[in-house]
RODO-2510 file (C-alpha; in nm, 4 decimals, decimal comma):
residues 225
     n   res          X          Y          Z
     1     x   -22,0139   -17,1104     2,3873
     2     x   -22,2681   -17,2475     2,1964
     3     x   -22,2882   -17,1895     1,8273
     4     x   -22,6905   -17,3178     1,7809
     5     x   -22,9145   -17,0826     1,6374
     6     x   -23,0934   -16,8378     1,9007
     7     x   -23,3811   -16,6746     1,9751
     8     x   -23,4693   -16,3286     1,8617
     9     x   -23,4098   -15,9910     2,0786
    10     x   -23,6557   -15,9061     2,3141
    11     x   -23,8775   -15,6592     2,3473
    12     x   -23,9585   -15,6388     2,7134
    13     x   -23,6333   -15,7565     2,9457
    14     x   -23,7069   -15,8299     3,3177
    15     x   -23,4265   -15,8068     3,6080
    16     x   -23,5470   -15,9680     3,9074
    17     x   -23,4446   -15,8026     4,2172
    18     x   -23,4366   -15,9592     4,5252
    19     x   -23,2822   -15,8993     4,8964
    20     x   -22,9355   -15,9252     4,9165
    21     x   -22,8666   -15,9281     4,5474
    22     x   -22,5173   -15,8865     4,4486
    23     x   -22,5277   -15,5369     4,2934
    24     x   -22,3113   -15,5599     3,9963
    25     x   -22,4866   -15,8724     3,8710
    26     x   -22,7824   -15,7209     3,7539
    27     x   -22,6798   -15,3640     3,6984
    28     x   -22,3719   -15,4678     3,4594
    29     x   -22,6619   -15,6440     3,2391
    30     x   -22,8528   -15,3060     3,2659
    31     x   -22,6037   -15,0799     3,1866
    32     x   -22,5896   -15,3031     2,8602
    33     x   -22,9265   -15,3869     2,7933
    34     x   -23,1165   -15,0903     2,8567
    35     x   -22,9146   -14,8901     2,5487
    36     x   -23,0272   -15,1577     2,3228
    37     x   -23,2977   -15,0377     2,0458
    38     x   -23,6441   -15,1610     2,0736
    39     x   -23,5942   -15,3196     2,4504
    40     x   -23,7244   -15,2253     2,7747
    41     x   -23,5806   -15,3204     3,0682
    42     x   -23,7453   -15,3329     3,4022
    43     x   -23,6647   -15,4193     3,7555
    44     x   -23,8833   -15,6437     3,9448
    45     x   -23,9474   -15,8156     4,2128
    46     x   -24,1818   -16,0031     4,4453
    47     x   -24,2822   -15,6878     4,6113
    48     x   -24,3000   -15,3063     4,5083
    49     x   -24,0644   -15,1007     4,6887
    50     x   -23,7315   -15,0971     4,8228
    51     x   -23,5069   -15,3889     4,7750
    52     x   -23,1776   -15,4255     4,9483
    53     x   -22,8559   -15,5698     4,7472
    54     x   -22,5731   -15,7600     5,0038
    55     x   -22,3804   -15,4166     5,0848
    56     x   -22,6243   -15,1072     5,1479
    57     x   -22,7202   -15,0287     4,7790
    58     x   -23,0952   -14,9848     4,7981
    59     x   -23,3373   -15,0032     4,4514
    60     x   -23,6513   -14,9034     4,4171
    61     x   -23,8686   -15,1320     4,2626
    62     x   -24,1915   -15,0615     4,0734
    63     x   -24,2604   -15,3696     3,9137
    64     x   -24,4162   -15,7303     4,1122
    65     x   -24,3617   -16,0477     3,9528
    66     x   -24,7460   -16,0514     3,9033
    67     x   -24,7393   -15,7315     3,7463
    68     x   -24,5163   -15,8626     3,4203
    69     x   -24,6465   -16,2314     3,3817
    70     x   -24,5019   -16,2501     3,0493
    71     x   -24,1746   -16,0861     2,9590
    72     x   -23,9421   -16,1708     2,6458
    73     x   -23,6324   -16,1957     2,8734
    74     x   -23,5290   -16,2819     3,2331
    75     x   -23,2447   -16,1866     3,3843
    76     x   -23,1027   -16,3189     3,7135
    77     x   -22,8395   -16,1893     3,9668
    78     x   -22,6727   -16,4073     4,2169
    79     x   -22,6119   -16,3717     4,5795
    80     x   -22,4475   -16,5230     4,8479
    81     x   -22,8000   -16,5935     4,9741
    82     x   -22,9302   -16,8191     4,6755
    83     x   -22,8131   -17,1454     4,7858
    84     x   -23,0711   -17,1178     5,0903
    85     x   -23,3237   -16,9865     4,7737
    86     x   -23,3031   -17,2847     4,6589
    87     x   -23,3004   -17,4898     4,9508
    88     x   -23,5821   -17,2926     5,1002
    89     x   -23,7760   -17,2059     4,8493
    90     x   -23,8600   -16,8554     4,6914
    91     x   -24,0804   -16,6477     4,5364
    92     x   -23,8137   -16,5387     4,2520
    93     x   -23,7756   -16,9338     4,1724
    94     x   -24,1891   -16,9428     4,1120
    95     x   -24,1870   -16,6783     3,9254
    96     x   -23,8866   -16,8182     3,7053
    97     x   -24,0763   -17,1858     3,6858
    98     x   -24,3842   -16,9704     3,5678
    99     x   -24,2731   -16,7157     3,2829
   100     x   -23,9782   -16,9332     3,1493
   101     x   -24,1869   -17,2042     2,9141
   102     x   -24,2820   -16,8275     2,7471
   103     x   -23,9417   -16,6782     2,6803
   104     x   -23,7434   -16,5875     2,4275
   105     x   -23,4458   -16,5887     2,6880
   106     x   -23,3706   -16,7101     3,0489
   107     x   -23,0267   -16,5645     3,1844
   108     x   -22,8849   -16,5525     3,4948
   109     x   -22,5578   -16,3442     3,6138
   110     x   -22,2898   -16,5442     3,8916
   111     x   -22,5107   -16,7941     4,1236
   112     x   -22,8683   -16,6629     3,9754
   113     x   -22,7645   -16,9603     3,7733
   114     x   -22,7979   -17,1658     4,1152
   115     x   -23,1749   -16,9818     4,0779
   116     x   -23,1941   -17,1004     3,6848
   117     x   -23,1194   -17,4703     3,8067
   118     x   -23,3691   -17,4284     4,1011
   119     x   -23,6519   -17,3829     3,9051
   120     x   -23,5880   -17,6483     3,6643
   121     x   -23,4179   -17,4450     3,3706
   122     x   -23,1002   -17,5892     3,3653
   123     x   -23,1558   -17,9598     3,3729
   124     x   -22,9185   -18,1603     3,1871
   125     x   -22,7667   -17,8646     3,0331
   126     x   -22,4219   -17,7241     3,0515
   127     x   -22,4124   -17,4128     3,2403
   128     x   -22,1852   -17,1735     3,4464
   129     x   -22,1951   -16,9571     3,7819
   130     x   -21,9175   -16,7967     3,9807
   131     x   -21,7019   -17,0569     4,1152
   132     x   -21,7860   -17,1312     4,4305
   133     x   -22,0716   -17,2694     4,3210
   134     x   -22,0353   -17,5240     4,0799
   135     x   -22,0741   -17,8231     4,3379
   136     x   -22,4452   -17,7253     4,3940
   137     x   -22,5308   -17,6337     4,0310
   138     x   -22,4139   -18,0038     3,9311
   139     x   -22,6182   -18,1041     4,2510
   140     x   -22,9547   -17,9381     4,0776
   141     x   -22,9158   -18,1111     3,7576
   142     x   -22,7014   -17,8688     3,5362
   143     x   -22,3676   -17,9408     3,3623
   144     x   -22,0862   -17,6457     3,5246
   145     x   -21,8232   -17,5325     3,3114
   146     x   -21,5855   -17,2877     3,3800
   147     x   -21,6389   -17,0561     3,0410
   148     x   -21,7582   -16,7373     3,1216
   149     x   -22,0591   -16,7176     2,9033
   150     x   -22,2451   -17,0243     2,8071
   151     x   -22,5418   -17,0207     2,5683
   152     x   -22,7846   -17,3140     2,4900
   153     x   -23,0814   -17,2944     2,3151
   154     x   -23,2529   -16,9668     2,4905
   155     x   -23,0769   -16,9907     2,7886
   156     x   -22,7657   -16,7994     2,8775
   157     x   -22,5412   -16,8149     3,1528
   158     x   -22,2344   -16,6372     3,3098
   159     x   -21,9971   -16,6801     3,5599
   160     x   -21,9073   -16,4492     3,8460
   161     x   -22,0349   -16,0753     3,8779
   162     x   -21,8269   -15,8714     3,6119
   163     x   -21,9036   -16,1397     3,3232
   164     x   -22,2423   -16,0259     3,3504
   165     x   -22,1453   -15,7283     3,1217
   166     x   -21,9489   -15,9875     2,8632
   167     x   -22,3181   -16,1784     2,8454
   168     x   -22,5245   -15,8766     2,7328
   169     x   -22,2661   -15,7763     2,4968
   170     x   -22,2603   -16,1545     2,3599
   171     x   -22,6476   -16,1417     2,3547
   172     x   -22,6850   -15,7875     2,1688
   173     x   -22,4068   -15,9320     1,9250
   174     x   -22,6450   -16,2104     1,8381
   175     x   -22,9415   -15,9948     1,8058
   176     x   -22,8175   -15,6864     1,6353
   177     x   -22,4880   -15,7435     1,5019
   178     x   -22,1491   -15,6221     1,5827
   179     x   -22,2065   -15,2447     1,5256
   180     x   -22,4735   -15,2150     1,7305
   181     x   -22,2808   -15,4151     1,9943
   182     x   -21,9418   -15,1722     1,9398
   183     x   -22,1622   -14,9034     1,9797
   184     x   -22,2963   -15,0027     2,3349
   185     x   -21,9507   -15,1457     2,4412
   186     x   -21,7610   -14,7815     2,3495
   187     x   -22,0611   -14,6116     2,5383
   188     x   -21,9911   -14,7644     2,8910
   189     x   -21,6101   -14,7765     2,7554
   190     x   -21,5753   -15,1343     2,8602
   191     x   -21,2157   -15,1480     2,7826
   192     x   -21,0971   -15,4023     3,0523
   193     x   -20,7668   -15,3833     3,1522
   194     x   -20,6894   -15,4683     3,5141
   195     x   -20,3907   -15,4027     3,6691
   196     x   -20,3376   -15,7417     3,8261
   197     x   -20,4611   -16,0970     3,6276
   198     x   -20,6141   -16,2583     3,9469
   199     x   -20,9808   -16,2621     3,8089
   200     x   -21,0258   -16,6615     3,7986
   201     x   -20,9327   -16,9587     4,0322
   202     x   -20,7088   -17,0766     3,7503
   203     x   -20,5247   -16,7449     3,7257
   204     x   -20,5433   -16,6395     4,0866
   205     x   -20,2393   -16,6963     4,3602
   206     x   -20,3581   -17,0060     4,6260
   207     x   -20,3213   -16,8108     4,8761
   208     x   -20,5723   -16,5804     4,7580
   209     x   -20,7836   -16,8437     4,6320
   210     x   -20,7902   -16,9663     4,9751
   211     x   -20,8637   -16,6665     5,1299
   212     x   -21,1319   -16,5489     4,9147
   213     x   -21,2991   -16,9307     4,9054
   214     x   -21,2886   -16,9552     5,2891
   215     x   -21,5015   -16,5905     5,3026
   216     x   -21,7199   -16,6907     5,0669
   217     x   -21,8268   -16,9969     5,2214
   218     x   -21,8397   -16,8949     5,5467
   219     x   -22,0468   -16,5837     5,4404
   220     x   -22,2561   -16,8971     5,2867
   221     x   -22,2314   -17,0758     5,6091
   222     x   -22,3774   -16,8228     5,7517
   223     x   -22,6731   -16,6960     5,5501
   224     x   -22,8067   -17,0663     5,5907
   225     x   -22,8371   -17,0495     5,9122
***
């Protein structure tokens, strides 16, 4: 993690939505964020309305891209659909080209990072995602690494799903100091303690690596089609 001096806390925080979002990925941010004193979070998206995550979680969004041109903070979830975002193009990547030069912070959650790199964020700088996808974040310019929160400069990055929630706490640390960041973690009660330690490829059985990373990149395979 990078010890160079950061940006400020933001006032206005924006969590882009999109369809087939992975769930966790933006709402473990939110459930951090949005306790935070003098922030605002808001969903958005490219359209007002309902947006789908990759299960059958539906949000309601009220908030367009064009509607919040210039937030303090991005935020973006991964998917299993973002590698064909960036192949194909998107409006979420537009909107991250656009409002990034005028951020205090660009973040992204799992493969939003894949998003990040897409629209130019993440050039030449070191960076993490979930796992299975550091062979196309090196392929858009970034540097993967397999720490679970990476900051440089004003942009932030985490690996897979759950270290979404260790981000925002690292973030809210920064801003605010450890009390305030105590005070958030004891409200969710984000006292980790999981009954088996199988959370990373280094830690995990092969087997189960193999399972999982066979799924995942047929699931892939199959959302580029």
């Amino acid at each position: 993690m990078s010890t160079e001096p950061a940006a400020g806390p933001p006032a206005s925080i924006a969590i882009a939505l999109y369809d087939g979002f992975t769930a966790l990925d933006a709402m473990g941010p939110y459930a951090v964020l949005a306790t935070h004193p003098g922030s605002t979070v808001t969903f958005v998206a490219d359209r007002r309305g309902p947006i789908r995550d990759d299960q059958s979680l539906t949000v309601n969004v009220d908030t367009a891209f064009d509607d919040l041109p210039d937030p303090d903070m991005i935020v973006i979830p991964g998917g299993i659909i973002t590698r064909r975002m960036a192949r194909d193009g998107h409006p979420v990547v537009d909107w991250i080209r656009r409002v990034h030069p005028h951020t205090t912070w660009s973040t992204s959650v799992c493969t939003g990072a894949v998003l990040l790199a897409a629209a130019g964020v993440l050039d030449g700088l070191d960076a993490t995602t979930h796992w299975i996808a550091y062979d196309q974040l090196a392929e858009l310019g970034a540097h993967p690494t397999g720490e679970r929160v990476v900051i440089r400069g004003k942009v932030a990055t985490a690996a897979g799903v759950s270290s979404g929630i260790d981000l925002a706490l690292t973030l809210v640390q920064r801003w605010s100091g450890d009390f305030v960041a105590q005070a958030i973690q004891l409200g969710i009660e984000y006292d980790p303690q999981p009954p088996l330690d199988a959370g990373s490829p280094t830690k995990a059985p092969a087997k189960v690596l193999e399972v999982v990373g066979r799924s995942m990149r047929a699931a892939e395979a199959a959302s580029l089609a």
